[in-house]
C-alpha positions in Angstrom: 9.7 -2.3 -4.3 13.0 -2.1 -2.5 12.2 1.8 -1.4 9.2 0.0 1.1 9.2 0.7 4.3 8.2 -2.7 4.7 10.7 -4.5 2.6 13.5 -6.6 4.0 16.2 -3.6 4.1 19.5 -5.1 3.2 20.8 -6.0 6.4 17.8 -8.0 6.7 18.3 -9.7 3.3 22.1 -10.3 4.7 21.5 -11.6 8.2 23.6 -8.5 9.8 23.2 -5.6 12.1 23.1 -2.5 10.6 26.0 -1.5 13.2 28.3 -4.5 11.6 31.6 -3.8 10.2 32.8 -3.7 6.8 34.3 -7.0 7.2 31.0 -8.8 8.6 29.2 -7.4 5.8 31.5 -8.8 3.4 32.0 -12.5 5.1 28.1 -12.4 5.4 27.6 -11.3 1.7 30.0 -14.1 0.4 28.5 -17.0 2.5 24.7 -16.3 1.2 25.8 -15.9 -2.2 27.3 -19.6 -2.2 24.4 -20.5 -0.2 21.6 -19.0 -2.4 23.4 -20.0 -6.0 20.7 -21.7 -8.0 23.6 -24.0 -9.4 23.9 -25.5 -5.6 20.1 -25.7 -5.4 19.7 -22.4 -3.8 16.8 -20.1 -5.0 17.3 -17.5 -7.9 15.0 -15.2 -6.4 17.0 -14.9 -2.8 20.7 -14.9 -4.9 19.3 -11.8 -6.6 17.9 -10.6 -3.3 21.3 -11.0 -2.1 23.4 -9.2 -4.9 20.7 -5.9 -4.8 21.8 -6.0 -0.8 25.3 -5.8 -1.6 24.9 -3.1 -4.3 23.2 -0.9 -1.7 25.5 -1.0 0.9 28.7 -3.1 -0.2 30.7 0.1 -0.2 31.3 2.3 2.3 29.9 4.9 0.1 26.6 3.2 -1.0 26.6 2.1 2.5 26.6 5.8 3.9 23.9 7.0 1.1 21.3 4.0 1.8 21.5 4.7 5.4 20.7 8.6 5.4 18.2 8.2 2.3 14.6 8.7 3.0 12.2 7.0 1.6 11.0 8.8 -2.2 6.9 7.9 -2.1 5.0 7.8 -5.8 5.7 11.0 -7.3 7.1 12.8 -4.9 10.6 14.0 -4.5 13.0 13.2 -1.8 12.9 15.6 0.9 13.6 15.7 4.5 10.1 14.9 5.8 9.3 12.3 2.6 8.1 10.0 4.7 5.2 12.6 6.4 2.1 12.9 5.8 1.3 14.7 2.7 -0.5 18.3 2.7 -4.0 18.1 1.8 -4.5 21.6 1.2 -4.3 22.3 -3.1 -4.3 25.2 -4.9 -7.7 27.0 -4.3 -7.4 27.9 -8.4 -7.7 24.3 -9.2 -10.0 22.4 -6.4 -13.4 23.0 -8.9 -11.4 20.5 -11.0 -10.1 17.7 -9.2 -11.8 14.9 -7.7 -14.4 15.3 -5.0 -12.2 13.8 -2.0 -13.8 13.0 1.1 -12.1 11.3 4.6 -8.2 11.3 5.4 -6.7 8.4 3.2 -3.7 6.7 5.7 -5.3 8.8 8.3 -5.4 5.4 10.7 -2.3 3.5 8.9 -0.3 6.6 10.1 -1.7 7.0 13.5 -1.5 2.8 14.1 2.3 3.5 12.9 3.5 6.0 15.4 1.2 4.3 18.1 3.6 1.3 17.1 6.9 2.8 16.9 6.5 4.7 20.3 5.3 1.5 21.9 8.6 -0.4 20.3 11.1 2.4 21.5 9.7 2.2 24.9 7.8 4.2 27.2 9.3 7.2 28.7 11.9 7.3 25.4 12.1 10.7 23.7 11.3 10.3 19.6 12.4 13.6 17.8 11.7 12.5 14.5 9.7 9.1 13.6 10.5 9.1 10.2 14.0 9.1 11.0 15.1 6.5 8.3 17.4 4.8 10.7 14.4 4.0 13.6 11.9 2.9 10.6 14.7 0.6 9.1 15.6 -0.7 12.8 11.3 -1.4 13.6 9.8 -4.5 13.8 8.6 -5.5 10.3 4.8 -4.9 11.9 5.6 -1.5 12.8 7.4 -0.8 9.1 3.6 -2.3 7.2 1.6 0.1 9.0 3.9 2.9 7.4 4.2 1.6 4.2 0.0 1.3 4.2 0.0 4.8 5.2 1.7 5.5 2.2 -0.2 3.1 -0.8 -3.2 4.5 0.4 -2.1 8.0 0.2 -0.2 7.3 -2.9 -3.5 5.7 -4.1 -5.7 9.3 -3.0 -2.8 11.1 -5.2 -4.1 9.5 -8.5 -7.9 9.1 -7.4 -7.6 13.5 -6.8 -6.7 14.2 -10.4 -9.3 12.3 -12.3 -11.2 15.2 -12.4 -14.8 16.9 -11.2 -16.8 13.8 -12.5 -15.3 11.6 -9.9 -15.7 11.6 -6.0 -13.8 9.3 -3.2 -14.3 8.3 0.6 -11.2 7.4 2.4 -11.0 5.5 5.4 -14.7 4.5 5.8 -16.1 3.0 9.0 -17.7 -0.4 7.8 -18.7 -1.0 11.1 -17.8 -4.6 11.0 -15.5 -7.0 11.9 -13.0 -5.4 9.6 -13.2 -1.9 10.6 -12.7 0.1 7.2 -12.3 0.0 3.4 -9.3 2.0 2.2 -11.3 3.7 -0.5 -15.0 4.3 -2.3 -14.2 5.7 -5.6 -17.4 6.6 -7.7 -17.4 7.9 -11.3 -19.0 7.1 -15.1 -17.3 3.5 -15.1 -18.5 2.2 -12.1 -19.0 2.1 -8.2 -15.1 0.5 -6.9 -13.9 -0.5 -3.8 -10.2 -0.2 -3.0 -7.9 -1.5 -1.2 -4.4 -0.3 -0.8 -1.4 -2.3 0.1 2.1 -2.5 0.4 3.8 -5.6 1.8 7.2 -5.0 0.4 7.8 -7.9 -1.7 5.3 -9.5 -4.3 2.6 -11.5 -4.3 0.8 -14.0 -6.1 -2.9 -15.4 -6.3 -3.4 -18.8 -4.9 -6.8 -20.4 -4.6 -8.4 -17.0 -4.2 -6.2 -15.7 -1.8 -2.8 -13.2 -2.2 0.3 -14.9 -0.4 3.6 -13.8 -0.7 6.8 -14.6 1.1 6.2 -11.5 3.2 2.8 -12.0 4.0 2.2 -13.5 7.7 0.3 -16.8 7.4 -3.0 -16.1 9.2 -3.4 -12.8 6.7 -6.2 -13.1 4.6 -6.1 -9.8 2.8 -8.7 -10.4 -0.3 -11.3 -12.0 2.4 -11.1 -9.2 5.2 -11.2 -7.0 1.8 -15.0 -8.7 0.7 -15.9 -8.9 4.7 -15.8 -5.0 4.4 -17.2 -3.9 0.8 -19.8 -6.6 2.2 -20.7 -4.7 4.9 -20.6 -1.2 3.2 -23.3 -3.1 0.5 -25.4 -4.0 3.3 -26.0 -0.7 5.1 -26.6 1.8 2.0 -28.0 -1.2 -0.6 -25.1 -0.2 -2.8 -23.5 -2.7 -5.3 -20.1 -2.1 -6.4 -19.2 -2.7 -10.1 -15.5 -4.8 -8.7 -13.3 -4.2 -5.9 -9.7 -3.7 -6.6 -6.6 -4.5 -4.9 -4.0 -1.9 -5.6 0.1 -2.5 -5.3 3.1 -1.0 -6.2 4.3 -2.1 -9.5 6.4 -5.0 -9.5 4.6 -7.0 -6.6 2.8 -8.7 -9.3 3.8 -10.3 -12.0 0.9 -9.4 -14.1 -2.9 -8.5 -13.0 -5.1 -11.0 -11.4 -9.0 -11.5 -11.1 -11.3 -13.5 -9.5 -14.5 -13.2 -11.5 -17.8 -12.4 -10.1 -19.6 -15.0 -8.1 -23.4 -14.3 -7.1 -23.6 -11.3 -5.2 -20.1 -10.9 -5.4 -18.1 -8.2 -7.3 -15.4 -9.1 -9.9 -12.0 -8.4 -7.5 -9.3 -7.5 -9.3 -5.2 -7.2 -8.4 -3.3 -4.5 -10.4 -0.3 -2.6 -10.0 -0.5 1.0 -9.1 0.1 2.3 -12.4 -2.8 0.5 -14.1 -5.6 2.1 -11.6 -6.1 5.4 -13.6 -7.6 3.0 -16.8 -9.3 0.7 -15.2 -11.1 3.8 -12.8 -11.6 5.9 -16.0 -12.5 3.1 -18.6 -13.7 0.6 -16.3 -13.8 -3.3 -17.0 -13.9 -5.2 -19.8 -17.6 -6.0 -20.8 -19.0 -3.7 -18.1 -21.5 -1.7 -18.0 -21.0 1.8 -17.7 -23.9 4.1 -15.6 -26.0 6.8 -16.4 -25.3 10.5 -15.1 -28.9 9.9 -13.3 -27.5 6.7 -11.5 -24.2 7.8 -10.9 -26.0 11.5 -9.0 -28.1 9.0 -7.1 -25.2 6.6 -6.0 -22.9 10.3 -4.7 -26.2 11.1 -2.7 -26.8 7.9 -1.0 -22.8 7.7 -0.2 -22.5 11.0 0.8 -25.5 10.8 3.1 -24.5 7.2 4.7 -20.8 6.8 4.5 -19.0 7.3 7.9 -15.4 8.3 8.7 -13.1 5.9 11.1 -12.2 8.3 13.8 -8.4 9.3 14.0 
């Protein structure tokens, strides 16, 4: 979780600038941990918040290998451009086994980031490198979401792309409603699934039907903007999905949440990243698996109706 773009990077979690001395770090570090120490009241969540932020970069030498790291996405190692976008061009060999992938999954997450960042350096300023782990850690928490959603949902395509010829995916589709697009249409022997990917930076909780988290802005309304656009997908091809699933990186959640289904409404379901393969390949407890005939007919009508946002 700490590896987010959008966490709270230590300096953050300290209340200093990532240009403050040695000294300031230490004074700062100190005061918070008397402050946040459950046996004076103070939280046991934010005391252990504080002492992982003075692990990191309490000494000069952790200090000076947290600030030139770059971020290490889902099975991936660190490179210099780890925070890129991800080739989507596999070996020719191998392509008549993986997943049937269509759309550009973080296509607009990654285009609404640098939009953002360029915007927050100022016009007329000269970025060399966005991914520069010092401008993302010094941006707007805003700014550091819309990266971190660029990469769930591309760490989300990585898993859906190896499940294998039996499976196809949409990425990025238009809904043409008031939310403009669903992350991910994932089709295969379990099921019809909706997905949405996410990555707030911190965890998360269900609370009457809703996920909130310390990180999550107010107004946000994630699992309802979620059902506004698998509703409108439903609508304009007369498709049901079997559930829609909220996917996050493990730890945000303590353990898997569900609302169950309601009417029309799918079963929606909250698991951590490492649980999607299962549930996509085995489906849900109790469900229904469909035929090869239904499951040809579903890929047709998708394939024929689904629509791409434009990046």
């Amino acid at each position: 979780m700490q590896d987010s773009p959008a966490a709270s990077t230590p300096y953050e979690v300290l209340g200093v600038s990532p240009t403050a001395t040695d000294d300031e770090l230490r004074r700062a570090y100190r005061l918070l941990l008397r402050q946040t120490h459950p046996d004076v009241g103070g939280s046991a969540t934010k005391f252990h918040a504080v002492q992982l932020a003075w692990e990191r970069i309490g000494s000069p030498e952790n200090r000076a290998a947290y600030d030139r790291r770059r971020f290490d996405g889902p099975e991936q190692p660190a490179a210099a451009d780890a925070y890129a976008a991800p080739s989507t061009r596999g070996p020719a060999t191998k392509s008549s086994l993986k997943t049937r992938m269509h759309g550009h999954p973080g296509g607009q997450a990654r285009l609404r980031y640098l939009d953002l960042v360029r915007e927050w350096a100022g016009r007329g300023t000269v970025i060399d490198d966005p991914y520069a782990p010092a401008l993302i850690r010094s941006a707007p928490k805003l700014v550091r979401h819309c990266l971190a959603k660029a990469l769930a949902e591309e760490a989300t395509a990585a898993l859906v792309g190896n499940l294998g010829i039996g499976f196809t995916a949409w990425h990025d589709i238009d809904t043409g409603g008031q939310t403009d697009k669903l992350d991910h249409i994932i089709l295969g022997p379990a099921g019809l699934f909706g997905v949405l990917s996410e990555d707030w930076g911190a965890s998360v909780q269900l609370r009457r039907g809703e996920l909130v988290g310390d990180d999550l802005p107010e107004d946000d309304r994630p699992i309802h903007q979620f059902e506004d656009a698998a509703r409108s997908i439903t609508r304009a091809l007369k498709v049901r999905f079997t559930a829609l699933i909220v996917v996050l990186p493990d730890g945000a959640l303590e353990e898997p949440v569900s609302l169950p289904k309601r009417g029309r409404r799918p079963m929606i379901i909250a698991i951590p990243r490492s649980r999607l393969v299962g549930v996509l390949r085995d489906g849900l407890a109790g469900m229904e698996r469909g035929s090869f005939e239904k499951v040809f007919e579903l890929r047709s009508t998708l394939q024929n109706g689904i629509r791409f946002v434009t990046t």
